[in-house]
N, C-alpha and C positions, 0 to 999 in steps of 0.2 A: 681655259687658259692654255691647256697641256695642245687642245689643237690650234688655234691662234699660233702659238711658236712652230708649230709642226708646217703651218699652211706659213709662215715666215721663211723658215729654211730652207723651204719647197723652192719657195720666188728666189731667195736668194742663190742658192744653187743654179738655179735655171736661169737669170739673168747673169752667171760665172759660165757658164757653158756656152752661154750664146757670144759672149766676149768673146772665149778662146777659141770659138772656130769663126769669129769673124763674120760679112754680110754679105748676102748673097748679090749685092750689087758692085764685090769688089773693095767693099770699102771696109778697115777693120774698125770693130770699138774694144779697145783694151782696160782692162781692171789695174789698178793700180793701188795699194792696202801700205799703210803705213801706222806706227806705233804713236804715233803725236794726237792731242787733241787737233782743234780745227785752230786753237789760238797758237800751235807751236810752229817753231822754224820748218819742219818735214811737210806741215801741211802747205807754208805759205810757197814751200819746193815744188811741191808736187802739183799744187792749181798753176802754177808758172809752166811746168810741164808739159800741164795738159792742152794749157792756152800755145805754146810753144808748137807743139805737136801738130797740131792741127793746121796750125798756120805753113809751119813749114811741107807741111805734106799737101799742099790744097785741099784740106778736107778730107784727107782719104783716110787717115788715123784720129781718132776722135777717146778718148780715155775717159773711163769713170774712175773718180778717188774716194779709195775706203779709208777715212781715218781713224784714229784711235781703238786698231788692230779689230774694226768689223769683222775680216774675216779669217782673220787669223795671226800670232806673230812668234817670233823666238824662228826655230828650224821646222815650228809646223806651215807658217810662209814659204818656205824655201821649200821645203817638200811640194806642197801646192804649186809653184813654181816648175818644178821638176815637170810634175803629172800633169801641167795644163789645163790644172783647174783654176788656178792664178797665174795672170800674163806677168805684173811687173809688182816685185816684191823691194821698199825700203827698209833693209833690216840691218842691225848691228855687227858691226865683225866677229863677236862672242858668236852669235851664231852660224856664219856665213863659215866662220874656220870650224864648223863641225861636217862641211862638205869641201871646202878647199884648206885645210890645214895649213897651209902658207901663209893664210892671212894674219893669225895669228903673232906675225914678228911685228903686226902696226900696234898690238897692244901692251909692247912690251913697257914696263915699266920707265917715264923718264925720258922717251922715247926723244921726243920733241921739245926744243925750247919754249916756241909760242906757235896760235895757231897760224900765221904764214908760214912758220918757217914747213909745218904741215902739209900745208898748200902745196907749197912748191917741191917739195919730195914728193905726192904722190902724184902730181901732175908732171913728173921729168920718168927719168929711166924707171925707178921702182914701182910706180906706178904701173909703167907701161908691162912689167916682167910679170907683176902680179895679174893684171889682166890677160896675160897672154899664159899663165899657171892655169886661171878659170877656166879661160875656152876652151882648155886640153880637156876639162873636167865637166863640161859641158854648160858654162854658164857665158853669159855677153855682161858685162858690167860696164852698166850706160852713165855712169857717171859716182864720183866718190862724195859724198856730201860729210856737213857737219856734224857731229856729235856732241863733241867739245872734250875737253878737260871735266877731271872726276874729284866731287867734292866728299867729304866723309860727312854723314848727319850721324848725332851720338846721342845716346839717353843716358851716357855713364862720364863724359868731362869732353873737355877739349883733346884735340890729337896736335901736337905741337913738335912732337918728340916722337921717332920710331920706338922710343919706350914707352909712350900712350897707348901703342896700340897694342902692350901684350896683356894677353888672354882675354882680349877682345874679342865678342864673339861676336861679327860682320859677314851681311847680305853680300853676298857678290854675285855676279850670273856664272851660268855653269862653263865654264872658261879655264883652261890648263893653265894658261899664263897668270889669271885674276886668282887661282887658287895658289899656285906658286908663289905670289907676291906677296900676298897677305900670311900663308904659311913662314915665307921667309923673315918677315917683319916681324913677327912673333904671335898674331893673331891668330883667330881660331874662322876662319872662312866658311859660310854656310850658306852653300848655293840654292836659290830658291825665285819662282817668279815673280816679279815686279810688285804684279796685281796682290801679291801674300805679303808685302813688305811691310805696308803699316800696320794692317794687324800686328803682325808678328815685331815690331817696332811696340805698338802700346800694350800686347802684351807678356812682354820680356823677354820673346822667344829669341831675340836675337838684341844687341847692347846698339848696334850703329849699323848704317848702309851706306853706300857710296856710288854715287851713279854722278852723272852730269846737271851743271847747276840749274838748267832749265827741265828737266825733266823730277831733281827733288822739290824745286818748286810746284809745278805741274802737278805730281805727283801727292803734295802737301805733308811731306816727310817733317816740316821745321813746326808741324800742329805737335808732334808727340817728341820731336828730339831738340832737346833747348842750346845744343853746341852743336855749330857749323863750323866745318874745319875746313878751309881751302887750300889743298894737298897738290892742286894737282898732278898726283901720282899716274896716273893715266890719260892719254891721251884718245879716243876715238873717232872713227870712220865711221857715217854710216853710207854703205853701197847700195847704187838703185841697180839691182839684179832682176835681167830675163834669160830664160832658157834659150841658148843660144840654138836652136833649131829652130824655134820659133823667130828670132830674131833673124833668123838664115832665110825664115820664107818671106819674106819681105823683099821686094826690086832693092836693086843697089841703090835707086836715087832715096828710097824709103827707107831703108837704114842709113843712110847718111843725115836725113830728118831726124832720125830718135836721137844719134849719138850728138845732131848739134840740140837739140835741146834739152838732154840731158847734161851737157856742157852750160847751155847759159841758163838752163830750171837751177842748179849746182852752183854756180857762180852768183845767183839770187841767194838762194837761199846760205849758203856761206855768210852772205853780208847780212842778211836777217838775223841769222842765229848772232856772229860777231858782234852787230851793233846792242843787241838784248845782253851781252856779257855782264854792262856796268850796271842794265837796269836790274839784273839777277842780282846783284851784290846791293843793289840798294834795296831790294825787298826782302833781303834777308836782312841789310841791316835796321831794316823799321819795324822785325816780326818782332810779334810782342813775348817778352821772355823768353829770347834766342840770343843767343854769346858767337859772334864772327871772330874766328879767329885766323888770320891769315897767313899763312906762313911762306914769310918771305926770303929765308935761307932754309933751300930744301936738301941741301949739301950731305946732312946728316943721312934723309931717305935715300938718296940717289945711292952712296957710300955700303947704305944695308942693302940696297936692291941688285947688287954687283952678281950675287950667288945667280939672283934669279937667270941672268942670262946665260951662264954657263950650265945651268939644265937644261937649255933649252938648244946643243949643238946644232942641229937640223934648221937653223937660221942663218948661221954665219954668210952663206952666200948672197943673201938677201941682204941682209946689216951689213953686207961691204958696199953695195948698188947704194943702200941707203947714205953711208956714213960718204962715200966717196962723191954725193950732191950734195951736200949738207952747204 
């Protein structure tokens, strides 16, 4: 067994290398790794992509999609990115602001009314400034995709009330802003990876988690937590990032192929993830011994969530680009 996995790594390794230097007939084949099963919005992004790509370039960009984090995900994607062992990484802004710090103001608590209004902020000036932060930092971000809105799953009651969530002890990822939030609300925040949640959900290591409603589905978070609380307290991006050197050796007409197809791959998959909103709210409301609770005057979180921005000075210039599209 121990060699089987050894003789797996080997190939897999070796077909990532052969990716990131491309074919000796001129033509490149790009890797492309994302966090989603094959049945999530990220995947149905990324095969639009790669069918996009190819098209627009005549053949001459051709992509393989890793999904449900084959070969890596969090900041060990991005890192991978970095070194050229991975061309194009989809990963979350939680991890993305542990290499551009800036991103960090999209998670901020509250942020967004609904997801257009989303849309259209990060596709106007704030977009554009945050992109133009990356590149100094050495990244190209070929397109901003969905994440969505962040629901709370609970094994200890409904969260209705910023008073439900005290001494709450909740999964968040490792995130300045996601540990502020939930600090500030009165919770006990306890950052830890995705793939650790359910355990640690059925065996009490932690009371509730909170992620986006298609990924606690995915995920099967509503098997062990019988109260879904729809907070959306946070809003999320997730960016398709390449190392902008890599992106750089590309001919101008061939970077203009990645960034329109990571345009209309993103513009797909937005409407994918979008339109799965209502069918998430109906699958949780038909799981068996699971309480929806929705919360539709969020007045009271927004009102607790006030400190959080003011820890967070190092935004302001960003949250006036943002507040001044709104």
């Amino acid at each position: 067994m121990l060699k089987k996995m050894m003789m797996v790594s080997i190939m897999l390794f070796a077909a990532l290398f052969a990716f990131a230097e491309g074919q000796s007939d001129g033509k490149a084949n790009l890797s492309l790794n994302h966090v989603g099963a094959t049945d999530h919005p990220y995947h149905a992004g990324a095969t639009r992509f790669a069918e996009l790509l190819e098209e627009y370039s005549d053949g001459m960009i051709t992509v393989d999609v890793f999904p449900a984090s084959q070969i890596a995900s969090g900041s060990k994607a991005i890192e991978y990115v970095q070194a050229g062992t991975l061309d194009i990484a989809l990963e979350s802004t939680m991890a993305f602001s542990n290499f551009v710090p800036e991103v960090g103001v999209l998670d901020l608590p509250f942020m967004f009314a609904d997801k257009n209004e989303a849309f259209r902020i990060i596709d106007g000036p704030a977009g554009a400034k945050l992109n133009e932060i990356a590149e100094k930092k050495g990244f190209k971000i070929i397109g901003w995709w969905d994440n969505g809105f962040r629901s709370i799953t609970s094994t200890r009651g409904p969260v209705a009330t910023p008073a439900d969530l005290a001494g709450l002890k909740i999964r968040t990822p490792e995130s300045k802003v996601f540990l502020t939030t939930f600090q500030t609300l009165g919770a006990i925040p306890t950052p830890m990876a995705v793939s650790e949640v359910f355990s640690a959900l059925q065996l009490g290591t932690v009371d509730a988690a909170e992620n986006s409603d298609s990924n606690n589905i995915k995920n099967k978070f509503t098997e062990v937590c019988p109260y879904y609380s729809v907070t959306k307290h946070i809003y999320t991006f997730e960016p398709l990032i390449m190392d902008l050197d890599k992106f750089n050796s590309f001919s101008p007409e061939l970077q203009d192929a990645i960034l329109r197809a990571g345009k209309a791959a993103g513009d797909h998959q937005r409407l994918v993830s979008k339109n799965l909103d209502e069918t998430n709210m109906t699958t949780v409301r038909n799981a068996e011994g699971v309480t929806l609770n929705i919360v539709e005057d969020l007045s009271a979180f927004q009102e607790a969530c006030a400190p959080v921005y003011a820890a967070f000075p190092q935004y302001k210039d960003l949250l006036d680009v943002i507040n001044a599209n709104r």
